[in-house]
Each structure stands twice: as C-alpha cells, then as structure tokens.
C-alpha positions as CSV (number, residue, x, y, z in Angstrom):
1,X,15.3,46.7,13.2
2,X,16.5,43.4,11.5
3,X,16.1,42.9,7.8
4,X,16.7,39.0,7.5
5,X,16.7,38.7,3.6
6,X,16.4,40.9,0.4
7,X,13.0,40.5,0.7
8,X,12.2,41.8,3.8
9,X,14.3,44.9,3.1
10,X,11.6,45.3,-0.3
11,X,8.3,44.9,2.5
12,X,10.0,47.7,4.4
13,X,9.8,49.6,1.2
14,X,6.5,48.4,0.7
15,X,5.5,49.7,4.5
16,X,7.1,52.9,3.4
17,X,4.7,53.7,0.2
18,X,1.9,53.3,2.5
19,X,2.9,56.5,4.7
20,X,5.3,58.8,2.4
21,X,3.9,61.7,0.1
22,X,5.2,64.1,-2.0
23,X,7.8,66.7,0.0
24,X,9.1,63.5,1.7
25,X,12.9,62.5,1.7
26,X,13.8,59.4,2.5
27,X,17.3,58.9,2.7
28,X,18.8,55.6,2.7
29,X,22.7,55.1,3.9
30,X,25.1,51.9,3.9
31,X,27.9,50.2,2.1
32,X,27.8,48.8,-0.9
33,X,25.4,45.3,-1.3
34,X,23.5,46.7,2.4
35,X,20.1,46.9,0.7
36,X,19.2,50.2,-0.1
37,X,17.8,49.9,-3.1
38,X,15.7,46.8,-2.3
39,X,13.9,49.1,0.5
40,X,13.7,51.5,-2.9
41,X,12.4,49.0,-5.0
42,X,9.9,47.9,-2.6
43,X,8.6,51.4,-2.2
44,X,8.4,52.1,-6.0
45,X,6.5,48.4,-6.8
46,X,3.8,49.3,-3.7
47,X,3.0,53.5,-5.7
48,X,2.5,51.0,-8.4
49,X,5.2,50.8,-10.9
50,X,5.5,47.8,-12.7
51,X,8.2,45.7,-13.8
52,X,12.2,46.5,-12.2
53,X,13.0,49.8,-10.9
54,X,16.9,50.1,-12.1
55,X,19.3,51.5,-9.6
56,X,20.1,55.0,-10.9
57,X,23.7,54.5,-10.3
58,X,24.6,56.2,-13.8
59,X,21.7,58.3,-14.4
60,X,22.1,59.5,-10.5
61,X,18.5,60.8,-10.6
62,X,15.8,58.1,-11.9
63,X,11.9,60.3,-11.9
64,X,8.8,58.1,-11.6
65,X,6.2,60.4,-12.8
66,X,1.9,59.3,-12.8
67,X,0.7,57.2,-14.1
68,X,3.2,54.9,-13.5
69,X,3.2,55.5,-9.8
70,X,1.1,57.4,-7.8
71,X,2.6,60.6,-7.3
72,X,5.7,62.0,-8.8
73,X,8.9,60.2,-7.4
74,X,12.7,60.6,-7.7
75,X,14.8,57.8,-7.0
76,X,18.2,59.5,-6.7
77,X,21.9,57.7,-6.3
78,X,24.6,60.5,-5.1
79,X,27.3,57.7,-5.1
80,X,29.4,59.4,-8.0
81,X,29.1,63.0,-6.4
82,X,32.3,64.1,-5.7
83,X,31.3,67.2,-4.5
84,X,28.3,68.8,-2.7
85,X,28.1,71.7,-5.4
86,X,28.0,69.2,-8.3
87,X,24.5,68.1,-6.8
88,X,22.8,71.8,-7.4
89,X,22.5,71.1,-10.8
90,X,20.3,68.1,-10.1
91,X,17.0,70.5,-9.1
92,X,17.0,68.1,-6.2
93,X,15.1,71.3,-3.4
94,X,12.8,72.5,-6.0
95,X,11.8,68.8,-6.9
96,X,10.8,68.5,-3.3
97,X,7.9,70.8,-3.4
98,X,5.8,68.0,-5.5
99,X,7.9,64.8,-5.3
100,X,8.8,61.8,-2.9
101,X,12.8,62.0,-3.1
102,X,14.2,58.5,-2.1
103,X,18.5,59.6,-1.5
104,X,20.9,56.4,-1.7
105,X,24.3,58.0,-0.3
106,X,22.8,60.9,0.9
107,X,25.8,61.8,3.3
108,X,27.3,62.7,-0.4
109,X,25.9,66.1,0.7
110,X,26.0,68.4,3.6
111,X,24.3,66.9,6.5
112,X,22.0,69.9,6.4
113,X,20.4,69.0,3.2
114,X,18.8,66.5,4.8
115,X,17.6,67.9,8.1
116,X,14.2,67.1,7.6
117,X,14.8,63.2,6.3
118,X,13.9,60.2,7.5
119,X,17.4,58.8,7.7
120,X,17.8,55.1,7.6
121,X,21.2,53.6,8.0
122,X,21.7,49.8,7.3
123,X,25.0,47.9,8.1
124,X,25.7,44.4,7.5
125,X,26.0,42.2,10.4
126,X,28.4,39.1,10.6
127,X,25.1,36.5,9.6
128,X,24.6,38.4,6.2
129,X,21.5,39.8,8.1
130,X,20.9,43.6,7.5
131,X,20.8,45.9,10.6
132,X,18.6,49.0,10.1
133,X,18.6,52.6,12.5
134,X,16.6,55.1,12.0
135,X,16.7,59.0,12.4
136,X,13.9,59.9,12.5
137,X,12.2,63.7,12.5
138,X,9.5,65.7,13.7
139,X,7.6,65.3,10.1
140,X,7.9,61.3,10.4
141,X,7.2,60.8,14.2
142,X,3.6,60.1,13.6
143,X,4.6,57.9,10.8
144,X,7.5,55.9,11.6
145,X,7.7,52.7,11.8
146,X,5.3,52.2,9.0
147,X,2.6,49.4,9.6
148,X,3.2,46.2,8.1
C-alpha cells in the first residue's frame, strides 16, 4: 500500500478505528519521520478524541480512556526500551484484556509479544512517498484492509 502524504497515513488510521476493538494490537514499525504516529493519530481523532494526540515518546505509554474515546486505548512508544524486560513493568499483557494497544517500535520486544498483531511496516521510498506491508493474522483476516 502507498501512503502519498501525511494525510493519507492519518485516513488509514481513521479506516483503522472503524474495525479495531479492545484486545487489539496494532503495531506500527519504521524509521524515524515514516509516519507512524500519523496512522496513530488518525486512529485516536476517528474513537473521538479531540484536539492533538502527543507522541508518547517520553511518557512511552500515552492511555486514552472514555469518554474521551470510545473504548480504553494505549498509545505506546517502545523507542527508549533498551531491553525487553524493562517493558514488564509497563502492564502492557494485562492492559490487553480491555484496551486497543497501538505499539510504535514494537520490534523493541521479542517478536513473540506480538504474535497476534496486526503488524504494519512503513519504509520511506525515494519520492518521500510512504510504503506500507502488512502482517497480518488470523484475528485481523476478516478485517484487514479496513474500508475506506
């Protein structure tokens, strides 16, 4: 899939609110500047939170809780995890049970923490377009790619 601009990387997050649910992961992989967050950001504005959803760089887990979106959300940012263990204390696998878990730099972990994930991996092309795969598993086959 091609993601020509900023924008269109936020109506792929937008697609995505209309088909993810609590228990989800959604893990989203690429260098720095690829657009994960704007596919994050576009998911977050379409379960109804208003105003800009900050990158959770610092805070490395940013929860979205109702009424501010429709069902309990965390927006997590694994970048400054140096190593796998220092991610148990996040409460990230008993979160899942009742939120939507949107990973940036989810290969941070063990692959296996993420078996269930629909994986999306952008890369930059040469244009400045975005260039997105998608692993996707047996709980999103019905479900990916979202309508747009």
């Amino acid at each position: 899939m091609i993601l020509s601009s900023p924008e269109a990387s936020e109506a792929l997050g937008r697609a995505l609110a209309s088909v993810a649910r609590p228990g989800d992961v959604i893990a989203l992989s690429g260098p720095l500047g690829a657009g994960k967050t704007s596919i994050a950001r576009g998911l977050l504005t379409a379960l109804g939170l208003e105003g800009e959803a900050p990158s959770p760089s610092f805070a490395i887990v940013q929860p979205y809780d109702p009424p501010e979106v429709a069902f309990p959300v965390l927006h997590v940012d694994l970048y400054r995890i140096e190593d796998p263990d220092e991610a148990d204390e996040l409460g990230l696998d008993d979160a899942r049970a009742d939120s939507l878990l949107i990973v940036e730099w989810p290969e941070r972990l063990d692959a296996g923490a993420w078996s269930d994930a629909l994986w999306l991996t952008l890369s930059v092309a040469a244009d400045g377009t975005r260039v997105l795969t998608a692993e996707v598993p047996a709980a999103w086959k019905e479900r990916w790619p979202p309508p747009t």
